[in-house]
N, C-alpha and C positions, 0 to 999 in steps of 0.2 A: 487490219483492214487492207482492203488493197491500195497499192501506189500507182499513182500515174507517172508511168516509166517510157519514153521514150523509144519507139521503136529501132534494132537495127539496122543500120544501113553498111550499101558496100563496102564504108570506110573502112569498117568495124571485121570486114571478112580475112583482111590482112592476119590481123590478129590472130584470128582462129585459125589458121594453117598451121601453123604451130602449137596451139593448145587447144586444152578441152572446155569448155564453159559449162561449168555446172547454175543451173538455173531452179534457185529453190523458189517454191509458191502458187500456187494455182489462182487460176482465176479465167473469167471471158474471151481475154487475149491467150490463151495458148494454143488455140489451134490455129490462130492466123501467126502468131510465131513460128509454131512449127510449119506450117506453107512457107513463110519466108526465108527461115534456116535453108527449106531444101533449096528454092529459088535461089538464094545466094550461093549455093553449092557449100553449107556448109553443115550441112546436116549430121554427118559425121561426127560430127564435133561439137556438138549441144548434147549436154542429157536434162531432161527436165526431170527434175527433183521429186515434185509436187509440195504438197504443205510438209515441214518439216519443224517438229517440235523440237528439236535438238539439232543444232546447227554446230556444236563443238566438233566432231568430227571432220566435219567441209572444213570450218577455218584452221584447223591442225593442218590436213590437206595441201591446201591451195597456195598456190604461190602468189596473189593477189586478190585482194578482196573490192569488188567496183558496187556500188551504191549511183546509181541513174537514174533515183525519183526525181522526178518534177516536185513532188509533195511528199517533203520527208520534214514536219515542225520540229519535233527534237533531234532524232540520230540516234537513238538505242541502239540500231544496228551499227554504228561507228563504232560506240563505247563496247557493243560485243568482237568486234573485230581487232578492237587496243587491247582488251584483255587478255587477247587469244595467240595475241603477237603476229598479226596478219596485215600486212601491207595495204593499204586502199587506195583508190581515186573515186573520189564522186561528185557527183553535179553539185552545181552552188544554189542548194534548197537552203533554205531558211533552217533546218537542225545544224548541217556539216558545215555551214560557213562560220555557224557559232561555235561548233567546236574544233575545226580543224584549223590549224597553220600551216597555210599552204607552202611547200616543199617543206618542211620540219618533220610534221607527223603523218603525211600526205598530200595528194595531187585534189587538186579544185579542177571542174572544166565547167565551161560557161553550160546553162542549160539550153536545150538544142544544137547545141556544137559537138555531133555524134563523129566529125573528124577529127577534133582537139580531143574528144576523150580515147578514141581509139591510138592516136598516140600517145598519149601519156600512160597508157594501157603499155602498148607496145616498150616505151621506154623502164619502165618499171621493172617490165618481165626481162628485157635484156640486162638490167642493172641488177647486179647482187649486192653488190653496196649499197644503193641506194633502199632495196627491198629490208636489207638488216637494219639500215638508219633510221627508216618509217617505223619500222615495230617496234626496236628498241625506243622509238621517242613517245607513241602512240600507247606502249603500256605504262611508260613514266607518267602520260599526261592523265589516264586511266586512274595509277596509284595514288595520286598525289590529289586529285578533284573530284575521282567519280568512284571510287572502292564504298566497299559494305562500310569499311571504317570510316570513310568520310562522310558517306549521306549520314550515320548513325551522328558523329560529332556534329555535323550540323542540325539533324532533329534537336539534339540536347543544349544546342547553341538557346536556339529558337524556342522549347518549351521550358527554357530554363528563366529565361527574358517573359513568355507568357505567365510563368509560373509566380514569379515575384510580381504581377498586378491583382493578387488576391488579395482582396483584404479581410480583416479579421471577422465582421460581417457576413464572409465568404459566399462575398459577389466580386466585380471585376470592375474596376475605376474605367467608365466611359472614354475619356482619352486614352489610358494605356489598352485595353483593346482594340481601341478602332488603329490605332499606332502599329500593335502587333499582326492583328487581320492583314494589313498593307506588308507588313515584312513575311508573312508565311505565302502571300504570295509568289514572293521573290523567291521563298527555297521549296515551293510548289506545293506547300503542305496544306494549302486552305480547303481542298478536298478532301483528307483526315482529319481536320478540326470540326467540317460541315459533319462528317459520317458521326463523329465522336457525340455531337453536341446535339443530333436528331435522336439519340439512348439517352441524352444527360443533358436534360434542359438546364438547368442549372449549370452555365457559364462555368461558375468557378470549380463544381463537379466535373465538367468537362474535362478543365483543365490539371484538376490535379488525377484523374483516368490518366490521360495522356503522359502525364511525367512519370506515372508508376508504370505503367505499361516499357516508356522508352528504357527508362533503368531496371526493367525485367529485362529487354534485351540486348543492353550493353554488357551484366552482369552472363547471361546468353552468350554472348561472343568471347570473355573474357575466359571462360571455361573451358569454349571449343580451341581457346588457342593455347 
C-alpha cells in the first residue's frame, strides 16, 4: 500500500549533487515529485523506479538505503535492507523506532525534519566506516531476531505451548487458550490460527493442523540446508 512520505525539500538538494536517488514505487504523488525534482534542479538525479517486485538488486547497489514514511507500523522494508547489508536512515515511524538502534544499525531523524535527514543522508554517504558498521550490525540484528530460522523457532515456540492445551477429549482447556490467543498475538500469529480455525472448527483440530504443518516446514528447511 502506499506510504505517506514526506515531500522533498531544498535541504535534501545538497544531497543529490553528488548522487543518484533511485526512487522505487508508484503512486498519486509522482508526478508532482517529478515537477519538484526539475524545480529543485535536480532532475538529473532522480530515477523513478516504478513498482518493483524485487528490490535485491537496488539494495546490492546502493550505497544507502533511506525509508521517509510518515506511516511505516512494522519496517519489512528495514529488515529487507539488514538482510541485504545496506546501510539506512529513516524517519521515526512507529516500525523503524521499534527496530532500529539509533547510530548502532542506523540513523533515526525526527518526522518532518527533511534538514536533519538530509544530513544524516549526507553524513552516511561521506562515512565508509560508518556505512560498513550499519550493515555489519543491521544483518547481525536480522540474523539473530528476524531470519527464516527464527520466525520458524518461534512459530514452534508458540504451537508447541498451544499444542500441550489439548486434552484427551480433544478440545482445548478454556484458560489455556484464552492464555495462548494473548501470546500469539505478541509473535503475530493470531491471523494464522483465525485462517486455520475458519477449515477446523474444531479448536483442537486446529491446533494439531498447525503443529503438523510447522514440523512439515522445519523438517522443509532442515533438508534445504
Amino acid at each position: 500500500p502506499p506510504r505517506s512520505t514526506p515531500k522533498p525539500s531544498s535541504a535534501a538538494s545538497d544531497v543529490y549533487k553528488r548522487q543518484t536517488l533511485w526512487l522505487a514505487g508508484d503512486g498519486p504523488e509522482r508526478v508532482n515529485l517529478a515537477h519538484l525534482a526539475e524545480r529543485l534542479g535536480v532532475g538529473d538525479r532522480i530515477e523513478f523506479l516504478g513498482w518493483q517486485d524485487d528490490l535485491r538488486p537496488y539494495f546490492q547497489r546502493a550505497d544507502v538505503f533511506v525509508c521517509s514514511s510518515r506511516i511505516e507500523p512494522l519496517g519489512n522494508i528495514v529488515l529487507e535492507a539488514w538482510r541485504h547489508g545496506c546501510p539506512l536512515v529513516a524517519a521515526r515511524a512507529a516500525g523503524p523506532v521499534e527496530l532500529i538502534n539509533d547510530g548502532i544499525n542506523g540513523s533515526l531523524c525526527d518526522l518532518e525534519d527533511a534538514p536533519a535527514m538530509a544530513q544524516a543522508i549526507t553524513h552516511l554517504l561521506d562515512s565508509a566506516g560508518q556505512r560498513q558498521d550499519y550493515a555489519a550490525a543491521g544483518q547481525a540484528a536480522y540474523a539473530a531476531g528476524y531470519s527464516r530460522a527464527q520466525v520458524i523457532a518461534r512459530y514452534q515456540q508458540f504451537f508447541d505451548l498451544l499444542y500441550k492445551c489439548v486434552l484427551p477429549q480433544n478440545q482445548l482447556r478454556d484458560d489455556c487458550i484464552y492464555h495462548h490467543l494473548e501470546l500469539s498475538e505478541q509473535y503475530q500469529h493470531c491471523s494464522l490460527f483465525l485462517k486455520y480455525n475458519h477449515h477446523h472448527h474444531d479448536q483442537a483440530q486446529c491446533v494439531q493442523h498447525l503443529y503438523l504443518d510447522l514440523n512439515l516446514q522445519i523438517h522443509h528447511e532442515k533438508v534445504l540446508q
